[in-house]
C-alpha positions as CSV (number, residue, x, y, z in Angstrom):
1,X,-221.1,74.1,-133.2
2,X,-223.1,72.3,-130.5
3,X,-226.4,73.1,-131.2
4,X,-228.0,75.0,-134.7
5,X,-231.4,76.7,-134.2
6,X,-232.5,77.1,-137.8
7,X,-236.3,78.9,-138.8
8,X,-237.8,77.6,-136.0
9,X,-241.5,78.5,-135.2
10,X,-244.3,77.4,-132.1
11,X,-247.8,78.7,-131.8
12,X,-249.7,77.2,-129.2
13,X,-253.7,78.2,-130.0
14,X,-253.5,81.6,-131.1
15,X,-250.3,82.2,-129.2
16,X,-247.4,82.4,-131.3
17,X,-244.1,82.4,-129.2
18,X,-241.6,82.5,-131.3
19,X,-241.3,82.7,-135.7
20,X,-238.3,82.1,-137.6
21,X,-236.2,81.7,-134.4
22,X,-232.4,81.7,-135.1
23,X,-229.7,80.9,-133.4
24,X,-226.9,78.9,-132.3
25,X,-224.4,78.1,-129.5
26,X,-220.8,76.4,-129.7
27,X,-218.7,74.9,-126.8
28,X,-218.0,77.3,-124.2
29,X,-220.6,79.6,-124.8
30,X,-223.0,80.7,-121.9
31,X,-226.4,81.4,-123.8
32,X,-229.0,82.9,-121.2
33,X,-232.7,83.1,-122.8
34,X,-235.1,86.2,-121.1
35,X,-238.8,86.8,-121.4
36,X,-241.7,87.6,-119.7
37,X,-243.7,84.5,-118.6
38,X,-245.9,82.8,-120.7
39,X,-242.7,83.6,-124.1
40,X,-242.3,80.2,-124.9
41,X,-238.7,79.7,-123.1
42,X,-239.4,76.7,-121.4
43,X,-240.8,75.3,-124.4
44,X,-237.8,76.4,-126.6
45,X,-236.0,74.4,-124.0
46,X,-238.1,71.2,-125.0
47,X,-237.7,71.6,-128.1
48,X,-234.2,71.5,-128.3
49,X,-234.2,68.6,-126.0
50,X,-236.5,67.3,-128.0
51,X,-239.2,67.1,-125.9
52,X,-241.1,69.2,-127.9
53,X,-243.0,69.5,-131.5
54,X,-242.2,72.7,-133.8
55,X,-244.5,74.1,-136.3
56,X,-241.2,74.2,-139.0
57,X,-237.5,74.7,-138.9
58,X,-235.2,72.7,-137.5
59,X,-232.9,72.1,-134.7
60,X,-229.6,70.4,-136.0
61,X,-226.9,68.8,-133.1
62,X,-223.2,67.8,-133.0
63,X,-222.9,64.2,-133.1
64,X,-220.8,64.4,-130.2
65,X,-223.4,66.5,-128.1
66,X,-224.0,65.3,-124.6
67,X,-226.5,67.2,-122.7
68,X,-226.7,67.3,-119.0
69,X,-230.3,69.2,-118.2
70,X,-232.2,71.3,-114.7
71,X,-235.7,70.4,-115.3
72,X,-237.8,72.6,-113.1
73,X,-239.7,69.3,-112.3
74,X,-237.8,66.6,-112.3
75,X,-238.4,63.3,-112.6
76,X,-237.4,60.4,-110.3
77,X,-237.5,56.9,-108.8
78,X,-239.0,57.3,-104.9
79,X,-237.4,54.2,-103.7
80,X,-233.7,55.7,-104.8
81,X,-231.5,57.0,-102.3
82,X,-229.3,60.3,-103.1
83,X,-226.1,58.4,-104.0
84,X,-228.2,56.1,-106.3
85,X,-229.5,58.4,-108.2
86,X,-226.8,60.9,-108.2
87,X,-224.3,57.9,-109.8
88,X,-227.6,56.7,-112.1
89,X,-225.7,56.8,-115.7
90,X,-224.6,54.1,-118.1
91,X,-221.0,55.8,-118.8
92,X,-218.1,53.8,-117.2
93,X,-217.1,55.7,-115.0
94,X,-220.1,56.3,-113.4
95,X,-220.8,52.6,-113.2
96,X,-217.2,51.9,-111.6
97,X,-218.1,54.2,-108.8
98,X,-221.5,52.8,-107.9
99,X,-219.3,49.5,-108.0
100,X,-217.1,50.8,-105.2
101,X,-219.6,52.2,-103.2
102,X,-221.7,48.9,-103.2
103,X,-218.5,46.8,-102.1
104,X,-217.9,49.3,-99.5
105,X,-221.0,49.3,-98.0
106,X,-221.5,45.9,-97.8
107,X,-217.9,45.6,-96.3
108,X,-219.4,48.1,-93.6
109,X,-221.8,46.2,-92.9
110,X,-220.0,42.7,-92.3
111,X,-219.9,41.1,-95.4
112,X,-217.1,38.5,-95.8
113,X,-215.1,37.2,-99.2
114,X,-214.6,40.7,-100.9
115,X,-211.2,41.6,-100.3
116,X,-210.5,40.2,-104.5
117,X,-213.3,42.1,-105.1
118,X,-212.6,45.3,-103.1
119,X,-208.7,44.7,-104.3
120,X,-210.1,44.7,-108.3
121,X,-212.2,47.7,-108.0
122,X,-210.2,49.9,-106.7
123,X,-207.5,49.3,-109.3
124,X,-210.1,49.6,-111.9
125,X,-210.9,52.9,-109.8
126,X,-207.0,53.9,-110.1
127,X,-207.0,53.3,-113.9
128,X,-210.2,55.3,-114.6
129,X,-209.1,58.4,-112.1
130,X,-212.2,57.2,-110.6
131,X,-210.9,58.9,-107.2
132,X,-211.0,62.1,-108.2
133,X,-214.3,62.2,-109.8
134,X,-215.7,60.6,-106.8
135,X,-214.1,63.4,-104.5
136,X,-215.7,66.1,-107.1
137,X,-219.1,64.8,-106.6
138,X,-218.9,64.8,-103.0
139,X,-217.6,68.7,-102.8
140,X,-220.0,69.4,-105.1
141,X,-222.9,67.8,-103.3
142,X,-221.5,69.3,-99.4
143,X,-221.2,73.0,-101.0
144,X,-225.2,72.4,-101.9
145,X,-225.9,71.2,-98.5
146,X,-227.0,67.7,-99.3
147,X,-226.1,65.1,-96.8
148,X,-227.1,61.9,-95.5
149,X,-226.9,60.3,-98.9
150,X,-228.3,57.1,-97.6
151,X,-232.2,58.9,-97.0
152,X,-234.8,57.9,-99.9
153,X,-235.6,60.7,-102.5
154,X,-239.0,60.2,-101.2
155,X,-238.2,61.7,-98.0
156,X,-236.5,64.9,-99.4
157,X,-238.5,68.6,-99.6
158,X,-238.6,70.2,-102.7
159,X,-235.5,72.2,-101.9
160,X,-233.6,69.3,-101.1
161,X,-234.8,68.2,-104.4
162,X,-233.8,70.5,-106.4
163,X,-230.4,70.6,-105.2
164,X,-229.8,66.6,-105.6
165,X,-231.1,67.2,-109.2
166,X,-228.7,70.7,-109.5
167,X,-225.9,68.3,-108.4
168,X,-226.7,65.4,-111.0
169,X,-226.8,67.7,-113.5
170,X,-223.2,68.9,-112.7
171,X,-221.8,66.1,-112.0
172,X,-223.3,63.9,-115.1
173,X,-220.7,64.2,-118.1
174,X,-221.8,66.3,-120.9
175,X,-220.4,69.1,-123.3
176,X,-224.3,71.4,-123.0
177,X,-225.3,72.0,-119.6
178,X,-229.1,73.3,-119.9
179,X,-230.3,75.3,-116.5
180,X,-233.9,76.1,-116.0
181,X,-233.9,78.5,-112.9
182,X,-231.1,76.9,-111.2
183,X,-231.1,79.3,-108.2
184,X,-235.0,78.3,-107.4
185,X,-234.9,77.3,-103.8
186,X,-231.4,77.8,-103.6
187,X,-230.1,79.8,-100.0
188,X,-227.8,82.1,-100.7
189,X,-224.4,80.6,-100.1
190,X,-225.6,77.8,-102.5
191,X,-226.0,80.5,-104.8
192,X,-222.8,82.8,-104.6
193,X,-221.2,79.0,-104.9
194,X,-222.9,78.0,-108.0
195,X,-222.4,81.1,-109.5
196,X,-218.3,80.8,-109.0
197,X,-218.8,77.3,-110.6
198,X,-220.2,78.2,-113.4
199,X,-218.2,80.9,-114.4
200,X,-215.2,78.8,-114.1
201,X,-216.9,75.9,-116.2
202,X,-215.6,75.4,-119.5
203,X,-219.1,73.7,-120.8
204,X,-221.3,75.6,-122.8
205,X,-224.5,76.6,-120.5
206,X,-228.3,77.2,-122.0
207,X,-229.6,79.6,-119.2
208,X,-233.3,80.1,-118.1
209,X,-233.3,82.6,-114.6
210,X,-234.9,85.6,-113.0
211,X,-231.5,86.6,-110.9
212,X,-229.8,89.5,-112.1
213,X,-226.1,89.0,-110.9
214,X,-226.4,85.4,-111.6
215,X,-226.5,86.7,-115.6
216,X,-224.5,89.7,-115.5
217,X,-221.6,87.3,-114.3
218,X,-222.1,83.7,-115.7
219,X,-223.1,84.4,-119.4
220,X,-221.8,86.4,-122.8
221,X,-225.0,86.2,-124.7
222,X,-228.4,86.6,-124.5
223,X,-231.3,85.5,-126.2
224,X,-234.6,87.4,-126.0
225,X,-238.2,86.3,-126.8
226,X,-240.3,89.2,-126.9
227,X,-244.2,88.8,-128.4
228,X,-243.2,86.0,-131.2
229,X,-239.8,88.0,-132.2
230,X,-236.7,87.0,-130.9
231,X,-233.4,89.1,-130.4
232,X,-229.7,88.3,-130.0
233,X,-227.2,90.1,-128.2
234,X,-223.8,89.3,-127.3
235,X,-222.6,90.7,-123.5
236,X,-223.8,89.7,-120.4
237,X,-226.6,91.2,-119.1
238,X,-225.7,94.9,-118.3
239,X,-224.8,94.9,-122.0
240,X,-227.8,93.1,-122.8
241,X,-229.9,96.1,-121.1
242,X,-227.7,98.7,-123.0
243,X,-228.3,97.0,-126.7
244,X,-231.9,96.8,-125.8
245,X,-232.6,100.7,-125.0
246,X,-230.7,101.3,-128.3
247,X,-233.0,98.9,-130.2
248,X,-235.9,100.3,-129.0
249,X,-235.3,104.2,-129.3
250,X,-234.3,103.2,-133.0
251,X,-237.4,101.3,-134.0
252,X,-239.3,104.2,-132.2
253,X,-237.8,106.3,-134.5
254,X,-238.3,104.2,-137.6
255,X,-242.1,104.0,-136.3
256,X,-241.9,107.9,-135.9
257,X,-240.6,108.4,-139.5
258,X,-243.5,105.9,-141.1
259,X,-246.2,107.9,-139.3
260,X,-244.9,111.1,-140.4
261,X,-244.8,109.5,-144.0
262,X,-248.3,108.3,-143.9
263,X,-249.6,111.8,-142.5
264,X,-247.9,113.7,-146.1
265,X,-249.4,110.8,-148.0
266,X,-252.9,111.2,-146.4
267,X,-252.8,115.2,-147.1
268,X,-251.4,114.4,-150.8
269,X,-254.2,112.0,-152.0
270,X,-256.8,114.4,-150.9
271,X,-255.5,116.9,-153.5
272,X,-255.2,114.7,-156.4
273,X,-258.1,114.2,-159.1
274,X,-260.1,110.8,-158.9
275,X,-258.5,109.4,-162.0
276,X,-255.3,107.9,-161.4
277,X,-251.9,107.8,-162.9
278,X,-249.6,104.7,-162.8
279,X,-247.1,106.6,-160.8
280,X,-249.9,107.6,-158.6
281,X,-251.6,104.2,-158.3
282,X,-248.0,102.7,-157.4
283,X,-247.7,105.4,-154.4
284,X,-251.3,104.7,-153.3
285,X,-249.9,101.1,-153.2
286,X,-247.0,101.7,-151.0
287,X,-248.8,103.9,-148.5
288,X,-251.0,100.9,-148.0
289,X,-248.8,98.4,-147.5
290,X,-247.4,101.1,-145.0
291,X,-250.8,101.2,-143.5
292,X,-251.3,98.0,-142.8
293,X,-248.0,96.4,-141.7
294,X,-247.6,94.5,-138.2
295,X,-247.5,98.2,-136.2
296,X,-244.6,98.0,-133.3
297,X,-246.2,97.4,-130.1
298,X,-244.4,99.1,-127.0
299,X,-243.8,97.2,-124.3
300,X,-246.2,97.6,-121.3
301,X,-245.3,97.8,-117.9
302,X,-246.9,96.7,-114.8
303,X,-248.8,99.0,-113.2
304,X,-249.2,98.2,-109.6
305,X,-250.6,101.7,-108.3
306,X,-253.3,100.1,-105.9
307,X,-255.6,101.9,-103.3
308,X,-253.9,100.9,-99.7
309,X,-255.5,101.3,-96.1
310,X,-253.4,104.5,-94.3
311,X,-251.3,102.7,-91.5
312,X,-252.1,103.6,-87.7
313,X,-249.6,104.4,-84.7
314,X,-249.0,100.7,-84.5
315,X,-248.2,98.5,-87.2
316,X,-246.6,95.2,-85.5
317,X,-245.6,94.6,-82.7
318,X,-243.3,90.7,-82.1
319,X,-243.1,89.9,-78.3
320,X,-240.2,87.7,-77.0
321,X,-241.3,84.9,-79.8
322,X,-240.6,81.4,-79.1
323,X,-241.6,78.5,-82.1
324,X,-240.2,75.3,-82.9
325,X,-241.5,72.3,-85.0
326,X,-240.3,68.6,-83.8
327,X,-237.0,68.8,-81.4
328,X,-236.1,71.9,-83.4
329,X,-235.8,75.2,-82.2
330,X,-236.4,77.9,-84.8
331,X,-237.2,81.4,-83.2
332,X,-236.3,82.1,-79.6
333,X,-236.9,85.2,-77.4
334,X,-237.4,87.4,-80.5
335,X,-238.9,90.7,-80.2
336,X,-239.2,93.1,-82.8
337,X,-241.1,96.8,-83.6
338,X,-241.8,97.3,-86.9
339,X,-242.1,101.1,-88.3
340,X,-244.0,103.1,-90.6
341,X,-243.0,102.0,-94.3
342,X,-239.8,100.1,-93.5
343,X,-238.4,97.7,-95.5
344,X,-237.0,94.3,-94.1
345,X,-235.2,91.8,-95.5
346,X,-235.0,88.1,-93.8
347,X,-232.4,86.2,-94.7
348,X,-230.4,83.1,-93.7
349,X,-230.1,79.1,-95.0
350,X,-232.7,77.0,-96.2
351,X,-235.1,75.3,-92.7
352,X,-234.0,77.6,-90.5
353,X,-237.2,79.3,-89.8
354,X,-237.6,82.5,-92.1
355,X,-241.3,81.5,-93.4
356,X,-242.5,80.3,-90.3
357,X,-241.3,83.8,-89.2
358,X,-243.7,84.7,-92.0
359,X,-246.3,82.6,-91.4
360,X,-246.3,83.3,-87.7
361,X,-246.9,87.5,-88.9
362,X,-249.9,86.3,-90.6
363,X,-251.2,84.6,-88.2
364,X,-251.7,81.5,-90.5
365,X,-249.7,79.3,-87.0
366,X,-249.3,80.8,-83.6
367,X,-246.3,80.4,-81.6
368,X,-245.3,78.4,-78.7
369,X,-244.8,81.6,-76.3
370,X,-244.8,85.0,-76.3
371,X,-247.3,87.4,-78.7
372,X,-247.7,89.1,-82.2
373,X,-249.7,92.4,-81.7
374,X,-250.9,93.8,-84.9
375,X,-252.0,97.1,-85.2
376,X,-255.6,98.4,-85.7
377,X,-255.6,99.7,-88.8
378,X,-252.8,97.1,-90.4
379,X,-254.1,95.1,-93.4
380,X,-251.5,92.0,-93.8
381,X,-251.1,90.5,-97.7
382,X,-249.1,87.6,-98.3
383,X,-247.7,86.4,-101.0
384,X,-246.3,83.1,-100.1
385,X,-244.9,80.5,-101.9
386,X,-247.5,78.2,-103.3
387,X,-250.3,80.0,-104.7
388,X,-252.2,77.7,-103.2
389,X,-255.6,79.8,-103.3
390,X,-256.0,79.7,-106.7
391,X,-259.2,77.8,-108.1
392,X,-257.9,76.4,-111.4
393,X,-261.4,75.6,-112.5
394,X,-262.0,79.3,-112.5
395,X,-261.0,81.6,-115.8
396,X,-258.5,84.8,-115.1
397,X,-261.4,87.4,-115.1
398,X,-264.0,85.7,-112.7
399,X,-261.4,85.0,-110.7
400,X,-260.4,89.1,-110.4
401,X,-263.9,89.8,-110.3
402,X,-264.7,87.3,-107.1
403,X,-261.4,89.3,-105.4
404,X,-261.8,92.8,-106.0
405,X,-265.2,93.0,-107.6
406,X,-266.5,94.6,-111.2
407,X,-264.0,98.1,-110.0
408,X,-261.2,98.4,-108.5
409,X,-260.2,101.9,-107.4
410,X,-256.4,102.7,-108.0
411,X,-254.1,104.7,-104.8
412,X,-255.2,108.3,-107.0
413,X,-258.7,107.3,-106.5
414,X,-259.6,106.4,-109.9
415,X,-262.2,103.7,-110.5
416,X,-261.3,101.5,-113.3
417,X,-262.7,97.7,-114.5
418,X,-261.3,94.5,-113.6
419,X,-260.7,93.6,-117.0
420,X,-259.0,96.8,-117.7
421,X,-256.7,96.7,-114.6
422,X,-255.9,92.6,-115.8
423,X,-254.5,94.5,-119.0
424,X,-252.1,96.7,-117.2
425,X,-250.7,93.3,-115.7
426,X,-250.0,91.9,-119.2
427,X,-253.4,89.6,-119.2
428,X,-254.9,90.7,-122.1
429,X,-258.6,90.0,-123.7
430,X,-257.9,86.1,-124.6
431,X,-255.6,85.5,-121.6
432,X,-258.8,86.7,-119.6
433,X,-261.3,84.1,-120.5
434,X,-258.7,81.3,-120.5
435,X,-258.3,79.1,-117.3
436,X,-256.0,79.3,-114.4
437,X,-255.2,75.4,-114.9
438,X,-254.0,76.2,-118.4
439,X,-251.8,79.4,-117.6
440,X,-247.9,79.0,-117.3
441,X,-246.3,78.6,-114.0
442,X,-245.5,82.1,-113.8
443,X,-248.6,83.7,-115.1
444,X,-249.9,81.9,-112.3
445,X,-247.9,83.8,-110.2
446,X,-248.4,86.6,-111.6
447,X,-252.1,86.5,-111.3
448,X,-251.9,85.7,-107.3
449,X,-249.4,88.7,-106.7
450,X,-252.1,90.8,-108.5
451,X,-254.8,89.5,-106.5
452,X,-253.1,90.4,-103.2
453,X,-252.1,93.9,-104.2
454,X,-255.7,94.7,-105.3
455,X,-257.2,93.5,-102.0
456,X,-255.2,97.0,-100.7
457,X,-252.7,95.5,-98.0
458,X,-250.7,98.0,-96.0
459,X,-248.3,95.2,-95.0
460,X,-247.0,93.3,-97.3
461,X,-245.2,89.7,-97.0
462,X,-243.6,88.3,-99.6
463,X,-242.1,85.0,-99.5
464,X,-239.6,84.4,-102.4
465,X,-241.0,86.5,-104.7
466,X,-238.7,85.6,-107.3
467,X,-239.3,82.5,-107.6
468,X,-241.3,82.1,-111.2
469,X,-241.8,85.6,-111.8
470,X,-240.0,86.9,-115.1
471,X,-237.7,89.7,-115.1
472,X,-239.8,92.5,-116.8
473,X,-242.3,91.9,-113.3
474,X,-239.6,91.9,-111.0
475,X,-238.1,95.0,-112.3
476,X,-241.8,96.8,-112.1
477,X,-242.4,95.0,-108.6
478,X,-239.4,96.8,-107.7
479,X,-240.6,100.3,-108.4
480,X,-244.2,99.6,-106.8
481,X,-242.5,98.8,-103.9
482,X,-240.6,102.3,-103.9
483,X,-243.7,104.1,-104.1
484,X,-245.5,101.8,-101.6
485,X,-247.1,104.0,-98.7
486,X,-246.8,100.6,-96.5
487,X,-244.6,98.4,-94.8
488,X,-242.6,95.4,-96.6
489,X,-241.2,92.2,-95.4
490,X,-239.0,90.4,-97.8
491,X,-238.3,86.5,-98.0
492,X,-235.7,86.1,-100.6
493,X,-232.4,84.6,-102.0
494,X,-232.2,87.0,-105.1
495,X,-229.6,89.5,-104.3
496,X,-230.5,92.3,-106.9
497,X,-234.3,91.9,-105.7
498,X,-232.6,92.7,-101.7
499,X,-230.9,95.3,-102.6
500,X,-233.5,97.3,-104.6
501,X,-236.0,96.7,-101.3
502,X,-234.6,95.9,-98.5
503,X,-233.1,99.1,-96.6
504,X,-232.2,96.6,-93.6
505,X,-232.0,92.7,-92.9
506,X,-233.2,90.4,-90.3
507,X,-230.3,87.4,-90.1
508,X,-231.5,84.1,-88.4
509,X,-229.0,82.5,-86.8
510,X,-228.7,79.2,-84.8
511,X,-230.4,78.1,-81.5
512,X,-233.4,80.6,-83.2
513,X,-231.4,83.9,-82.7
514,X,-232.1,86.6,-85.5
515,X,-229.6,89.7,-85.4
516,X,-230.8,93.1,-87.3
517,X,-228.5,94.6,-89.9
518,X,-228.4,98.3,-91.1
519,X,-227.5,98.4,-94.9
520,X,-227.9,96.3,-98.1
521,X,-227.7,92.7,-99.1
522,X,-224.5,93.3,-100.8
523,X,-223.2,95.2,-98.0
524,X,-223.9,92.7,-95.4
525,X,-222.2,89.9,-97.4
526,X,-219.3,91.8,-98.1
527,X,-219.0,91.5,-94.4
528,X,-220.4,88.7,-93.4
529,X,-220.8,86.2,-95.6
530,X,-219.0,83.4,-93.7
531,X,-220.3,84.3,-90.7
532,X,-223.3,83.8,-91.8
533,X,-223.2,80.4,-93.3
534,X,-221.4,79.4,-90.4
535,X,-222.6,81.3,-87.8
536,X,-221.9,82.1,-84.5
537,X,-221.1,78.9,-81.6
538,X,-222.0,81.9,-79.2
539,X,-226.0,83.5,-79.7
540,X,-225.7,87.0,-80.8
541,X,-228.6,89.7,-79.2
542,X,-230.3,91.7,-82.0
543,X,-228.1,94.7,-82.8
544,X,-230.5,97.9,-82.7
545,X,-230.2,101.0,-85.4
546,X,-228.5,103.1,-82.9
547,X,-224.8,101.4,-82.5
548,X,-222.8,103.2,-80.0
549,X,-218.6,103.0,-80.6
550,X,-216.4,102.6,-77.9
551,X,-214.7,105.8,-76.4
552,X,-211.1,105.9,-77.0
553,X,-210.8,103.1,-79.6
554,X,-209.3,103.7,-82.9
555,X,-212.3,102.7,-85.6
556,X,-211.5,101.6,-89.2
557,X,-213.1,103.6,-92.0
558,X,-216.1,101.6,-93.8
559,X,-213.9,101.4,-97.0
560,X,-211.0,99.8,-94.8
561,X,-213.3,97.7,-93.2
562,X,-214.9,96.2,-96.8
563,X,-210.9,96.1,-98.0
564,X,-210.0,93.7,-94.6
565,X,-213.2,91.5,-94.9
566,X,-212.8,90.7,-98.8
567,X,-208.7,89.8,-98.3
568,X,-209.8,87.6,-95.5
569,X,-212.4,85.9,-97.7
570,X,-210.1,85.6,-100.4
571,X,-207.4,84.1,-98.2
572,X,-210.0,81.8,-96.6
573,X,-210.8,80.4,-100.2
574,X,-207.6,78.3,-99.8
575,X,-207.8,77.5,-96.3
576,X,-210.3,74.5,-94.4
577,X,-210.9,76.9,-91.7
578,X,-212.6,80.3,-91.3
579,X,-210.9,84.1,-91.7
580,X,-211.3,84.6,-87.6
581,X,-208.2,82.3,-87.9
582,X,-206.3,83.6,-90.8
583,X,-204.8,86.6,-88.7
584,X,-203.7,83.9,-85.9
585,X,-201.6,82.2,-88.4
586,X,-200.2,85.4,-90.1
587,X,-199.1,86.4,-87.1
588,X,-197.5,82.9,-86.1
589,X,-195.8,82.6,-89.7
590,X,-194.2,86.0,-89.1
591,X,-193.2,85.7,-85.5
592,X,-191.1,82.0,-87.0
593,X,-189.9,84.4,-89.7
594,X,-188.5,87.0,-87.7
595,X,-187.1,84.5,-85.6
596,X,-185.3,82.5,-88.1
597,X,-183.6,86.3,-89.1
598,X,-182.6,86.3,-86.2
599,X,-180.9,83.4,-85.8
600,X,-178.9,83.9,-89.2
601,X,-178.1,87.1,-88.7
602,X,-176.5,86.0,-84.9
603,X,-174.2,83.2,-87.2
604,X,-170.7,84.0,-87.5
């Protein structure tokens, strides 16, 4: 046992989080913890670190616990460079390396009189396996996409940042490794690479994220804070979702059975005589306590039905689109015609281009050549990534009321308040009156997604909408955008999220080319997904829907296509070059092979 969780309880004003919170996690167990923003899991997390006063309980650890921790903000010395704060530890090990890589650089440089030095570290390199660790950390750092370890952590952006500290946090020996939304600014190969990580690490992993497949494959139990109670369930997170209808169709009918109960009791007591029995007292006793227990709440869903301006002939129009930023090209030549309530997904690495793609929609930046024409009656609402527009002085209602107004009419015409429409997005009478500055990270976000879906767009941006938002919003974000009557551009590295909204994909590509897809997320990677890390030396044109095969050309079914792709990504796992090559070299190893039978068979 790493880590014992024993009565623990947290109220913060008049909030309780969690109450008697038990729980515990051993080595190699993957313990993720879910809840809706604003549950108290990144203060569970403190805690255990901690970080963090409890009202009671304890937290009891394994003398020989080492914990390697993903803050979401982390903390660090500007004036480091990436290798110095990647190797910053006290072990050894760590200490031997940082050795090395001083001598060597200095070496580089022109330094004279090491050679005993250089000729002492490296034996002390050989006797610690040093080499090895030290070839870890750099595969670890390229498959994140850090390089230039010589640039100052001042001069990084906050995804760079995150993926130095993802890195440490791997790398730094430990026996708990604690993740708070690890894929956060993450692109998607970053992701699908972490995940395979993970799932081969033998550590045991505390969990905080929003992406689906991430849990579903990485962990094999789940914690839940739900409204101060807490819930334990062993599975990954299909299971997870299985265990929890069960729960709750069985305390719906426990609640069913009480009221049913309380109803006979009611009718009973009016037909008894005022004076009272013992027996009849004891009854009138229990019915009460009945009465006034802590009543089940059901858990309330988002709902995002929103009065939205009917689209015109023309929604947007992108003319032969040319923007770059410094010396570097990001979108070239790019025309595009958006339709009716499509559904677009833009995807690619991290700086390529996709939000100034989304930025130059809006109209926020306007591009170096070529045109944006939106169309008359097209109402743009963007949900970027900042929620920058937030007053923080301003309390959760006023702030509503300042958007939207006192009503706010709903899609079916109804006219409701804004403090009653701030209820159906989980703020409820106290979370109303308290102040942006003091609301969670993600209530934050929460609150700015409301406020652009009251303000009625017709086209919606979103830009990583993932990012922050719990899974309980995502999953009812989702289903608004089914029933959306507009149009929906997409931002995002979360592959569930994709592949319930996205019905095509937009792929940026270098030198600023995008090509358009047909399909899912899933789909597309299960085609493509070297490709598109790597992508083409040669510029691809966008393909358009209508894809036109070639006459007389034998075509491979879909299925045998998916069956081809995965065996070459599976064969290109163990080779340092792509899967365009793989058949090349299966042909040449077969061509020497039938050779050599030859040869043998012509021997006397």
């Amino acid at each position: 046992m790493l880590v014992s969780v024993s009565k623990l309880s947290k109220t913060i004003g008049e909030k309780k989080l969690f109450q008697n919170l038990d729980f515990s996690i051993s080595e190699g167990e993957k313990l993720a913890i879910v809840g809706i923003n604003g549950s108290g899991k990144s203060t569970l997390l403190r805690a255990i670190l901690g970080k963090e006063e409890t009202d009671s309980g304890q937290i009891i650890k394994n003398n020989n616990l080492k914990i390697s921790i993903l803050d979401q903000n982390p903390v660090f010395d500007q004036n480091e460079t990436i290798l110095d704060h990647i190797y910053k530890g006290d072990n050894k090990l760590v200490k031997t390396i940082r050795r090395y890589e001083d001598i060597c650089e200095r070496m580089s440089e022109g330094a004279e009189g090491l050679d005993d030095e250089f000729t002492e570290i490296s034996q002390e390199m050989d006797r610690l396996s040093a080499w090895d660790y030290e070839q870890q950390v750099k595969s670890i750092l390229k498959e994140l996409g850090v390089e230039k370890l010589e640039r100052k952590m001042s001069e990084l952006s906050g995804g760079m940042l995150k993926k130095v500290e993802l890195a440490k946090s791997l790398i730094d020996e430990s026996n708990l490794l604690i993740l708070d939304e690890p894929t956060n600014h993450l692109d998607v190969k970053s992701i699908l690479w972490l995940e395979d990580y993970l799932a081969g690490l033998d550590k045991a992993i505390i969990l905080i994220t929003h992406d689906r497949y991430f849990l579903d494959r990485i962990v094999n139990k789940i914690l839940e804070l739900d409204r101060g109670s807490h819930f334990l369930y062993e599975g990954n997170y299909s299971i997870y979702l299985e265990r929890k209808v069960e729960r709750e169709e069985t305390l719906q009918k426990q609640e069913d059975k009480i009221k049913q109960f309380l109803k006979q009791e009611v009718k009973w007591l009016k037909r008894q005589p005022k004076a009272r029995s013992t027996k009849q007292k004891a009854r009138i006793e229990r019915a009460s306590e009945l009465q006034n227990r802590e009543k089940r709440e059901e858990q309330k869903d988002l709902e995002l039905s929103v009065a939205a301006k009917r689209q015109g002939k023309t929604i947007l129009e992108i003319h032969n689109l040319k923007k770059g930023i410094a010396d570097k090209l990001l979108i070239n030549d790019f025309t595009y015609t958006f339709k009716a309530k499509e559904r677009l997904g833009v995807i690619g690495p991290n700086g390529i281009g996709k939000s100034t793609l989304l930025n130059l929609m809006a109209g926020r930046i306007t591009p170096d050549s070529g045109y944006i024409k939106p169309g008359m009656n097209t109402k743009v609402g963007y949900f970027d990534q900042t929620s920058s527009e937030l007053p923080l002085d301003r309390n959760v209602l006023d702030y509503i009321k300042d958007v939207a107004g006192e009503m706010i009419e709903t899609e079916s015409g109804e006219k409701i308040s804004a403090a009653k429409m701030l209820e159906r997005f989980l703020f409820d009478g106290k979370l109303q009156y308290t102040p942006i500055a003091k609301l969670s990270g993600g209530e934050r976000r929460r609150l700015f997604l409301v406020q652009i879906l009251m303000t009625g767009p017709n086209f919606l941006i979103l830009d990583e909408p993932t990012n922050d938002l719990d899974i309980q919003t995502l999953s009812v974000l989702e289903s608004f955008l089914d029933e959306f009557p507009g149009t929906v551009v997409i931002v995002s590295h979360d592959r569930y999220f994709l592949d319930r909204t996205a019905e095509s994909l937009l792929i940026f590509r270098k030198e600023g080319k995008l090509d358009h897809y047909i399909g899912t997320f899933s789909s597309f990677l299960e085609t493509d997904t070297l490709e598109l890390e790597s992508e083409p030396s040669s510029p691809k044109q966008v393909v358009v829907p209508e894809v036109t095969v070639g006459a007389g050309k034998p075509q491979k079914s879909k299925q045998d296509q998916k069956k081809l792709s995965k065996l070459e990504s599976e064969i290109a796992k163990f080779l340092p070059f792509g899967p365009q090559k793989v058949w090349v070299l299966l042909l040449f190893y077969f061509s020497v092979r039938l050779l050599y039978l030859e040869f043998i068979w012509e021997q006397p």
